[in-house]
C-alpha positions as CSV (number, residue, x, y, z in Angstrom):
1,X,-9.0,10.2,-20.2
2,X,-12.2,10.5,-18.1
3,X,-11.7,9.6,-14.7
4,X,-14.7,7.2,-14.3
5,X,-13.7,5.1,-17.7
6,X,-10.1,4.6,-16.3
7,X,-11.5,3.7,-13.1
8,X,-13.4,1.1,-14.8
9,X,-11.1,-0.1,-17.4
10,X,-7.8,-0.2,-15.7
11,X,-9.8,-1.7,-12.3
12,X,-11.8,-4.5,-13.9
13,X,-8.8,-5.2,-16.2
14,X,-6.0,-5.7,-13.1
15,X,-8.8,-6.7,-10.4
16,X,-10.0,-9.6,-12.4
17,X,-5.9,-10.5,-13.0
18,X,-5.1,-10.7,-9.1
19,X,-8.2,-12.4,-8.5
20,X,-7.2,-15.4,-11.0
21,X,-3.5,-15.1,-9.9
22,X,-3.9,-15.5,-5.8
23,X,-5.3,-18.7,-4.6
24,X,-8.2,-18.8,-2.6
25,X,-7.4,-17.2,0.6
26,X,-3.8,-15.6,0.0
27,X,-4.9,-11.8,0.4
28,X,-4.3,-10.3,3.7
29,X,-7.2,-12.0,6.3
30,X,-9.2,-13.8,3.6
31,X,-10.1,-17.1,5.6
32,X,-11.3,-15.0,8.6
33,X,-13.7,-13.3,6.2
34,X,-14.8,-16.2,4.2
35,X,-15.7,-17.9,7.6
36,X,-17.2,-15.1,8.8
37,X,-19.6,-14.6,5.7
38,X,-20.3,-18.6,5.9
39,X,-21.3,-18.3,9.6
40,X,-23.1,-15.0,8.2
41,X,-24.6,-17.6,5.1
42,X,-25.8,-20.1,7.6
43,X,-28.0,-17.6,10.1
44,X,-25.6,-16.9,13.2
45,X,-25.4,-13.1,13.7
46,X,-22.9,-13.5,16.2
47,X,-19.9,-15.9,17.5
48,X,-19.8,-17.4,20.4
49,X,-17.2,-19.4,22.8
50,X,-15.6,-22.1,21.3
51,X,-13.8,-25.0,23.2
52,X,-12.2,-26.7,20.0
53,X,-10.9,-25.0,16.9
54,X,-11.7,-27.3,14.4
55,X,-11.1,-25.6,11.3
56,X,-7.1,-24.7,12.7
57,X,-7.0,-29.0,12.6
58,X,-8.2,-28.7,9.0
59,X,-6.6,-26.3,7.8
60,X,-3.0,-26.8,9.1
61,X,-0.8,-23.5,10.4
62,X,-4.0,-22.2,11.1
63,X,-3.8,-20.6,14.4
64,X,-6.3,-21.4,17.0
65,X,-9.2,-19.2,18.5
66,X,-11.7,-19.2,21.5
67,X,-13.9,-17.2,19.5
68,X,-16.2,-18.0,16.2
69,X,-18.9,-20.5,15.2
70,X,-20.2,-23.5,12.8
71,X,-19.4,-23.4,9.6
72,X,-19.9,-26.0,6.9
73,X,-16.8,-28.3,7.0
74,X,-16.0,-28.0,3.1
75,X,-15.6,-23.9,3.8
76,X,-12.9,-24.6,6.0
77,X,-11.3,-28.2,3.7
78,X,-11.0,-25.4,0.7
79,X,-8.4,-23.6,3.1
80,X,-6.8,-26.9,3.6
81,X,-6.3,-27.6,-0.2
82,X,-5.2,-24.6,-0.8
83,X,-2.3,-24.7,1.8
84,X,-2.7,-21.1,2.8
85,X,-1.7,-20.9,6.2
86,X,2.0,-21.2,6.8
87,X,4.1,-23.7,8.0
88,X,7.9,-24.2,9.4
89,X,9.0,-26.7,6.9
90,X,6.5,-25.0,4.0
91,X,7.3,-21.6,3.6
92,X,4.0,-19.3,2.5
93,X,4.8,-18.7,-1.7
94,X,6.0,-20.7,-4.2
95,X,6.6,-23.9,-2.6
96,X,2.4,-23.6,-1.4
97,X,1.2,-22.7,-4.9
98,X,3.0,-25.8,-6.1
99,X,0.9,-28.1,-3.2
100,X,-2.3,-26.9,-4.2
101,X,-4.7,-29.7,-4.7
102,X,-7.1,-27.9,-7.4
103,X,-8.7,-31.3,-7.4
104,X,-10.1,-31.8,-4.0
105,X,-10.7,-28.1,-3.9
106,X,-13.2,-28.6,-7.6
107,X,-15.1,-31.4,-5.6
108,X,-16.4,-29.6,-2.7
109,X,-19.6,-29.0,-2.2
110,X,-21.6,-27.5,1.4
111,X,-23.5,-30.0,3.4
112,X,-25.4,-30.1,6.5
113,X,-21.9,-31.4,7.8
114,X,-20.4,-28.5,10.0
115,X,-17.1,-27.8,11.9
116,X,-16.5,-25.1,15.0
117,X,-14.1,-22.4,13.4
118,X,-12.2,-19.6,15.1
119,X,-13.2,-16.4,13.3
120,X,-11.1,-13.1,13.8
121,X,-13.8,-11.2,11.5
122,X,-16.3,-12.0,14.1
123,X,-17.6,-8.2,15.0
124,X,-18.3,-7.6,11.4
125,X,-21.9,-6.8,10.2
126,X,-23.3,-8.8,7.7
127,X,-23.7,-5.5,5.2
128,X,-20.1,-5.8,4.0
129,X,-20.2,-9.4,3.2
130,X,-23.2,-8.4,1.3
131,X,-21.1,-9.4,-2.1
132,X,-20.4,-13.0,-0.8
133,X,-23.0,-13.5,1.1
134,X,-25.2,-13.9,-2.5
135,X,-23.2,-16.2,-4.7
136,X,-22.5,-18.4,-0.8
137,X,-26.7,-18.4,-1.2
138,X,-27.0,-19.3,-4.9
139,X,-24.1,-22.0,-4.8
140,X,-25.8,-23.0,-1.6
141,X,-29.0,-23.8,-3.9
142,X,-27.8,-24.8,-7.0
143,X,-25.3,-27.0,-5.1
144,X,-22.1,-25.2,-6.7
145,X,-18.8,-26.0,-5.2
146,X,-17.2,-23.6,-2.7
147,X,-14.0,-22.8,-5.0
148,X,-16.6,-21.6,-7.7
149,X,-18.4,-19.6,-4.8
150,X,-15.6,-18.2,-3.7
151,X,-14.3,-17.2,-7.2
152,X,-17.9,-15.7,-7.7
153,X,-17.6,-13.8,-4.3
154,X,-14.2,-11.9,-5.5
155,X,-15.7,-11.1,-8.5
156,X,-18.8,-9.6,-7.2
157,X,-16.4,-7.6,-4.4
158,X,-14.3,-6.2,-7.3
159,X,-17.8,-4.9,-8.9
160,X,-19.0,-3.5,-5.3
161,X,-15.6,-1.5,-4.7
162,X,-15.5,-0.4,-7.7
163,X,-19.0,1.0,-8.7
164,X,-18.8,2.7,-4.6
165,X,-15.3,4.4,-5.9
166,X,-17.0,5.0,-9.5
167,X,-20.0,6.7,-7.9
168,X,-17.6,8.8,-5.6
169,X,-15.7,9.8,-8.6
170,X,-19.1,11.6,-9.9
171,X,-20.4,12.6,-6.9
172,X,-17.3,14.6,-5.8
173,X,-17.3,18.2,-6.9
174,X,-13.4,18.5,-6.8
175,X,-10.8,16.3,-6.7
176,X,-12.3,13.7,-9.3
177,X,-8.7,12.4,-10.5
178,X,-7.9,12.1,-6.7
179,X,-10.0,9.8,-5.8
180,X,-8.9,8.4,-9.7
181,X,-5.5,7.8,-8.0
182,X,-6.6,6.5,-4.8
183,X,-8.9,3.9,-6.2
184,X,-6.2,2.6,-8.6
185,X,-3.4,1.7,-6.0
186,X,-3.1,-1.4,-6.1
187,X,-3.7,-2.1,-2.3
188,X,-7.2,-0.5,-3.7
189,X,-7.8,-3.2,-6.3
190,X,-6.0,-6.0,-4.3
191,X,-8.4,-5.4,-1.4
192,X,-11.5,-4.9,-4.2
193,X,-10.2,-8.4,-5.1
194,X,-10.5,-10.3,-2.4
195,X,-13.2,-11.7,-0.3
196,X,-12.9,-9.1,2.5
197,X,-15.1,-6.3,4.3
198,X,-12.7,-3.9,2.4
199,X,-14.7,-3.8,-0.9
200,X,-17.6,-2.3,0.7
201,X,-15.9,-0.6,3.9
202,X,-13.7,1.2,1.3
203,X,-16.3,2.1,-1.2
204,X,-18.5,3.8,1.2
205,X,-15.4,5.6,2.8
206,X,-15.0,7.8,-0.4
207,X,-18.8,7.7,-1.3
208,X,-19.1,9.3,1.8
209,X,-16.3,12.1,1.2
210,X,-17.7,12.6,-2.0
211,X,-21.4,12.9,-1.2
212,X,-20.8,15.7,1.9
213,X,-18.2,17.4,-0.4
214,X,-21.0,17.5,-3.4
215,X,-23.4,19.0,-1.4
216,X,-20.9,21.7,0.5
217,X,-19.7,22.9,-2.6
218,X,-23.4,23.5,-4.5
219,X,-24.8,26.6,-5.2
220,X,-28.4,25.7,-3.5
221,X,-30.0,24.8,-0.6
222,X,-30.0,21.0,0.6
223,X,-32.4,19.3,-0.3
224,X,-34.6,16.7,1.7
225,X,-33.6,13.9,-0.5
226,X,-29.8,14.5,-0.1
227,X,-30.4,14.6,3.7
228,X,-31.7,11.4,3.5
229,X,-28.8,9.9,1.1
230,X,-26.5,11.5,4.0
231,X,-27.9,9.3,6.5
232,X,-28.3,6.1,4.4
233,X,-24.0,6.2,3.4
234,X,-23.0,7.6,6.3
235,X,-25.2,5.0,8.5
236,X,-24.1,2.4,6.4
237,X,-20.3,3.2,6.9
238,X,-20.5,3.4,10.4
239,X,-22.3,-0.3,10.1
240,X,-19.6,-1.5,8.0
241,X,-16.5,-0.3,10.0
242,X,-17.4,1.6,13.2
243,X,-13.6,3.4,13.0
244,X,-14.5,5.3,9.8
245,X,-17.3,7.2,11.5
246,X,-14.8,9.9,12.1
247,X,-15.4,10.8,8.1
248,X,-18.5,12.3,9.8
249,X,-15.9,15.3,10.2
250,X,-16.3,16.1,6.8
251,X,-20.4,17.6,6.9
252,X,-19.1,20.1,8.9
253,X,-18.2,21.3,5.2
254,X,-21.6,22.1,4.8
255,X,-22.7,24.8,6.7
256,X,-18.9,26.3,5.9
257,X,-18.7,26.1,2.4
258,X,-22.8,26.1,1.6
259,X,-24.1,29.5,2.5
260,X,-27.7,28.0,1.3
261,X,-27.2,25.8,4.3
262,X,-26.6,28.0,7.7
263,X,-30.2,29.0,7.9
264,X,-31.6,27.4,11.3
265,X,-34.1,24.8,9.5
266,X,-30.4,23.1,7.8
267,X,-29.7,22.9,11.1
268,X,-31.7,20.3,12.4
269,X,-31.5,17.3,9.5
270,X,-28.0,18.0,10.0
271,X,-27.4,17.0,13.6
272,X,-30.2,14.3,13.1
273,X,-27.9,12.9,10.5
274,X,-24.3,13.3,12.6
275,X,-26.9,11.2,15.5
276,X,-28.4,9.0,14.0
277,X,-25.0,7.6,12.0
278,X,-22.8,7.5,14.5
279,X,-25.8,5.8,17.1
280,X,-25.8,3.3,14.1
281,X,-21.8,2.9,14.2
282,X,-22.3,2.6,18.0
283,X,-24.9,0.3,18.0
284,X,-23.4,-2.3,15.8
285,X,-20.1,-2.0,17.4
286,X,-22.2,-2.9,20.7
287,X,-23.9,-6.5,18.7
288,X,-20.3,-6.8,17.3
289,X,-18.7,-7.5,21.1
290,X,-22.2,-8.8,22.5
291,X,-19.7,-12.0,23.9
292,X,-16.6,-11.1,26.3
293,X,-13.4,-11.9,24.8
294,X,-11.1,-14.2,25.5
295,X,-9.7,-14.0,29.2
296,X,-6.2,-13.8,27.4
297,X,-7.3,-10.5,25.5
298,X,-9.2,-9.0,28.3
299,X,-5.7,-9.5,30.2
300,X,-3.6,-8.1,27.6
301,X,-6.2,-4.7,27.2
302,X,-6.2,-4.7,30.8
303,X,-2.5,-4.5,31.2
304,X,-1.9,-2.0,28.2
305,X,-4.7,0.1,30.5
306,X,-2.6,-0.2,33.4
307,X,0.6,0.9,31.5
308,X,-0.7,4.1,30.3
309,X,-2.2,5.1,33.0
310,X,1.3,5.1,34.8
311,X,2.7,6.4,31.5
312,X,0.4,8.9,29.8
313,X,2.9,10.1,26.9
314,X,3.4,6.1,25.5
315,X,0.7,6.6,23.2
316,X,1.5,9.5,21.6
317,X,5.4,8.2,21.4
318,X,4.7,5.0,20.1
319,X,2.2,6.6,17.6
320,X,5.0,8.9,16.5
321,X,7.4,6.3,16.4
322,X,5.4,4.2,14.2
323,X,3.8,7.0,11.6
324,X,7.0,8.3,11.2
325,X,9.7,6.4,12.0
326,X,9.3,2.3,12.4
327,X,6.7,2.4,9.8
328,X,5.0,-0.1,11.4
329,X,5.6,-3.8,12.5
330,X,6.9,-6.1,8.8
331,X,6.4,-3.1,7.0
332,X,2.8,-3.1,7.2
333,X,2.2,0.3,7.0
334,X,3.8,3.3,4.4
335,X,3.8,-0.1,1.5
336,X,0.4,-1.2,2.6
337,X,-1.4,2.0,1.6
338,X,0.6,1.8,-1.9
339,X,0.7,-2.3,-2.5
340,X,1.2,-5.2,-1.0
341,X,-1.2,-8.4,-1.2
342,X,-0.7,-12.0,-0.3
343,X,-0.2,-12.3,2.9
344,X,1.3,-8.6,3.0
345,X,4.6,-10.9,2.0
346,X,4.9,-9.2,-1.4
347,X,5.5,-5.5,-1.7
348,X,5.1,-3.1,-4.4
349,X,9.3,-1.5,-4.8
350,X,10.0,1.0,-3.2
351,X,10.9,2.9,-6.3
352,X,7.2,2.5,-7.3
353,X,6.0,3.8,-3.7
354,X,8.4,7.2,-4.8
355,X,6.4,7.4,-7.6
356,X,3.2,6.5,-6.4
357,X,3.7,9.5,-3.7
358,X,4.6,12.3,-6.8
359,X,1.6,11.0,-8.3
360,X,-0.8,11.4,-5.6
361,X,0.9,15.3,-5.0
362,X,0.5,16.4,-8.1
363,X,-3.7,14.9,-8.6
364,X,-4.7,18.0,-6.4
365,X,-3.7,19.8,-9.9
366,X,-5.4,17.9,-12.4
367,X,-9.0,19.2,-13.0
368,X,-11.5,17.0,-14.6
369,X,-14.0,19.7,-17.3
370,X,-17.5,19.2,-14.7
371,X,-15.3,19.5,-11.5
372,X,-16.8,22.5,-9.5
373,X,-15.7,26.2,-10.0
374,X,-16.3,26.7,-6.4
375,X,-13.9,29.3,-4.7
376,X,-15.7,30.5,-1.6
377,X,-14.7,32.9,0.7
378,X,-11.4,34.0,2.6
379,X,-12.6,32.8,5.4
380,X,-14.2,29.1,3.8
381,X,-11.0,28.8,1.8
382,X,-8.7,29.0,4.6
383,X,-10.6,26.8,7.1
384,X,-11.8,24.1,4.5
385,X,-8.1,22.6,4.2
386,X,-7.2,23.3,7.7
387,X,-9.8,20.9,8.6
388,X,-9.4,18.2,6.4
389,X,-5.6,18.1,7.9
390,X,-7.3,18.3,10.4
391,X,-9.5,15.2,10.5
392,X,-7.3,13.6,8.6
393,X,-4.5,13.2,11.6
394,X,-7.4,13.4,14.0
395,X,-9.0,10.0,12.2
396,X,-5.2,8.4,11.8
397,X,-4.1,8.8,15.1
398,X,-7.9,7.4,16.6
399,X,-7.2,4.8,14.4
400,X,-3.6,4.0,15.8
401,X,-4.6,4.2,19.3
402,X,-7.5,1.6,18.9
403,X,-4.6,-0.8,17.7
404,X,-2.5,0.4,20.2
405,X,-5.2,-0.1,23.2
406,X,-6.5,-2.8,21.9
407,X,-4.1,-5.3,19.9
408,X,-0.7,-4.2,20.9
409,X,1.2,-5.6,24.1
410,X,1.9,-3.3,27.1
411,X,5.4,-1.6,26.9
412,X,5.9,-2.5,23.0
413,X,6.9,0.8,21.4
414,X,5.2,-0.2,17.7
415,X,1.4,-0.7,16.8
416,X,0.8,-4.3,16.1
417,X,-1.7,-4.1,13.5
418,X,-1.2,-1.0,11.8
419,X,-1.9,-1.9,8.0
420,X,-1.7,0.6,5.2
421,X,-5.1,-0.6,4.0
422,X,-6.6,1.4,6.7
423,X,-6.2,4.5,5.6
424,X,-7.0,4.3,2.4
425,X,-10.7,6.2,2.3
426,X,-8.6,9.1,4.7
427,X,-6.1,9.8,1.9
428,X,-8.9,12.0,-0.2
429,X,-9.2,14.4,2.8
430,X,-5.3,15.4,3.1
431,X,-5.3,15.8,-1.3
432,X,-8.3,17.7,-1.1
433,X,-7.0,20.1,0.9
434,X,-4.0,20.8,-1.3
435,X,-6.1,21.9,-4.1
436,X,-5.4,25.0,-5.1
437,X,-8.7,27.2,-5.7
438,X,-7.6,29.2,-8.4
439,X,-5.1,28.3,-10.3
440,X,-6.1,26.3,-13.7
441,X,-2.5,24.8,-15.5
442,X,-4.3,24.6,-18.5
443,X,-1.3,24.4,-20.9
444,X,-0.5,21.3,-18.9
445,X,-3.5,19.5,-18.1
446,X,-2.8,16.6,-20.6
447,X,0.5,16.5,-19.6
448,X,-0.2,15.6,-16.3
449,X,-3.2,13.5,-16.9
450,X,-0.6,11.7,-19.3
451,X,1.9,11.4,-16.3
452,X,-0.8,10.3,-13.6
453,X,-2.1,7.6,-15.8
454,X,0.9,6.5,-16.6
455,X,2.8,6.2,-13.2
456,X,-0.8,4.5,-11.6
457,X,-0.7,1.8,-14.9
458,X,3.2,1.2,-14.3
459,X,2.5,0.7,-10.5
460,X,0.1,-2.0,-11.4
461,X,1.6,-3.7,-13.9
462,X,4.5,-4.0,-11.6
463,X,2.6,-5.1,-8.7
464,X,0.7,-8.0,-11.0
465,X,4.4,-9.3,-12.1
466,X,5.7,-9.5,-8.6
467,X,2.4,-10.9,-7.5
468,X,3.0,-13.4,-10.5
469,X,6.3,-13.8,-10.2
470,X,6.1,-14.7,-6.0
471,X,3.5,-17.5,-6.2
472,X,4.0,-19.0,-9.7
473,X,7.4,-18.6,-11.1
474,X,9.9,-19.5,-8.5
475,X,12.9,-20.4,-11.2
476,X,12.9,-16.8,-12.6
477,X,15.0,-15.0,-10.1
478,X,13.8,-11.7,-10.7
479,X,13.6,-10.0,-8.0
480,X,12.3,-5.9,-7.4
């Protein structure tokens, strides 16, 4: 019952089943980043204008963009075999899976031949398509065909997500079976899964957590090293998804909880660290919009400006509404932290998502036998969960008013775009800080282990029968 061998086991064992069950480009925005790591594959850093969308020709229900690059025409033809975008006489599930031409898909191959594609990944950096970008490179030279790229790409994703969340799980001090149970919802391993930024983003969220956390809750001064592991995760987060730079929030753990580390020499690696990683977040986020957008964005942003202006409390009402009431447009967001995949049109039950929230309440409880003894002061103690809340609403909310500046139409009283998936890497902070500090449960431990394991299997199993059950056995009629 280690938390690292069930990460492994129960991770590798439903991550490879969801990446054999969903065609090629079924998870939530998988095209997009396949493109992206293609363009990424073939030398362009950036996008640029584009007059014709050839790839949404290709690949029909595709919708069309202003914004991308080149890309080798048999990327975007694997789209069109596999029938992934929707269409108005071709519903998206069982009707597509049944259309797949595996055929033409198996004879692809990447030639010089190259087609303009709309990109909606564009501002991503090349360090999260690091696990694509390799097999795209190898196929590339041993003239492999894209579907067995692609298959290698999810593979080597699930392996990067979940060696980041296994690393995590050692690193942190307390909390181990939390960040057990947040790795093992299966948004978590449907995201490791895919070919997406999430595998990486994700992975470096918690290794971040964990890494400030470790170091806050030792008994010794820091040491230059760990400075310098600091800078290289937290840099590297920022690079690979400028919105998660917030995590930052959580060093200030260090001179709180580490008296080794309030003398004035900690001092200075410490603000050169905060500096220099979120200069790096800002600086990529600068390359990532080097092009304008489209003159129908820049509108849209523009107006949404205008509207708050005139109407300062919108934000914080449509935030309210959505957190806590709407739940987000289609139900994106309270079932996308706990499951959904393909094309966020299949949803883990919501009697699963009940017990997927006990489960996640109760992890604070569960103590792994190396977890730290660490209790601190009054003072450390009270303040250390106060501001994880803290930054976790803090990072939430920055989160939902990005969408709501930047994707969502003036006037509308829901965030467009407000996907559980998000907020996944934030969810550590709020357990953490319902960790008790002293009291043990021994009597019980197993107990709840036992329940913990059981409720995150149960989850998954369910979610891989839906998943199943959705895209490949439409005369079944069983429906949850």
């Amino acid at each position: 019952m280690r938390p690292t061998v069930l990460l492994l086991l129960l991770g590798s064992i439903f991550g490879l089943f969801f990446i054999a069950v969903i065609p090629p480009g079924y998870n939530p925005d998988e095209p997009s980043h396949f493109l992206r790591a293609a363009q990424l594959g073939e030398g362009q850093l950036t996008g640029r204008q584009i007059a014709d969308d050839q790839f949404s020709e290709i690949a029909v229900g595709a919708p069309r963009q202003t914004f991308g690059g080149d890309v080798p025409r048999a990327v975007a033809e694997l789209f069109a075999a596999t029938h992934v975008f929707p269409e108005a006489t071709h519903p998206m599930g069982v009707e597509k899976t049944s259309s797949i031409d595996w055929r033409k898909a198996r004879g692809l191959h990447i030639t010089n031949e190259t087609v303009s594609a709309g990109i909606t990944a564009e501002a991503y950096s090349p360090l999260v398509y690091a696990p694509t970008l390799i097999p795209y490179w190898l196929g590339k030279l041993l003239d492999l065909p894209v579907l067995v790229i692609f298959y290698l790409a999810r593979i080597l994703n699930l392996a990067a997500g979940l060696f980041l969340t296994w690393a995590a799980i050692k690193l942190i001090p307390r909390g181990k079976w939390i960040m057990l149970m947040v790795g093992l919802l299966p948004t978590t391993i449907i995201q490791f899964s895919s070919v997406s930024s999430d595998p990486v983003a994700i992975g470096l969220g918690f290794l971040a957590v964990a890494l400030a956390l470790r170091i806050a809750f030792q008994d010794s001064s820091v040491r230059k090293g760990q400075w310098i592991q600091l800078l290289g995760v937290y840099a590297a987060l920022g690079v690979a998804k400028p919105a998660y730079i917030t995590l930052l929030g959580v060093m200030l753990a260090i001179p709180l909880c580490n008296r080794h580390a309030r003398k004035l020499k900690d001092w200075a690696p410490w603000a050169i660290v905060l500096l220099l990683a979120a200069a790096a977040a800002l600086a990529w986020q600068k390359i990532g919009v080097a092009l304008p957008p489209s003159p129908e964005a820049t509108a849209q942003v523009e107006a949404q400006n205008a509207f708050v202006a005139g109407h300062p409390l919108a934000v914080l009402k449509t935030l309210f509404y959505t957190f806590f009431t709407d739940m987000g447009v289609t139900r994106y967001f309270l079932p996308g932290i706990f499951g959904n995949a393909v094309w966020a049109r299949v949803f883990l039950s919501t009697p699963f998502i009940y017990l997927l929230c006990g489960a996640l309440a109760l992890s604070p409880l569960v103590r792994d036998k190396d977890e730290s003894s660490w209790e601190g002061t009054t003072i450390s103690r009270a303040v250390l969960p106060a501001g994880l809340v803290s930054l976790f609403v803090a990072a939430s909310a920055l989160i939902g008013v990005g969408l709501y500046m930047v994707y969502t139409a003036a006037r509308m009283t829901v965030v467009i775009g407000l996907q559980g998936r998000y907020f996944l890497p934030l969810i550590p902070l709020l357990l953490v800080a319902a960790i008790p500090f002293r009291a043990r449960l021994d009597d019980i431990q197993g107990r709840l282990r036992a329940v913990l394991v059981g409720i995150a299997l149960a989850s998954l199993v369910s979610m891989a029968w839906q998943t199943w059950t959705y895209l490949w056995r439409p005369g079944l009629g069983i429906f949850w």
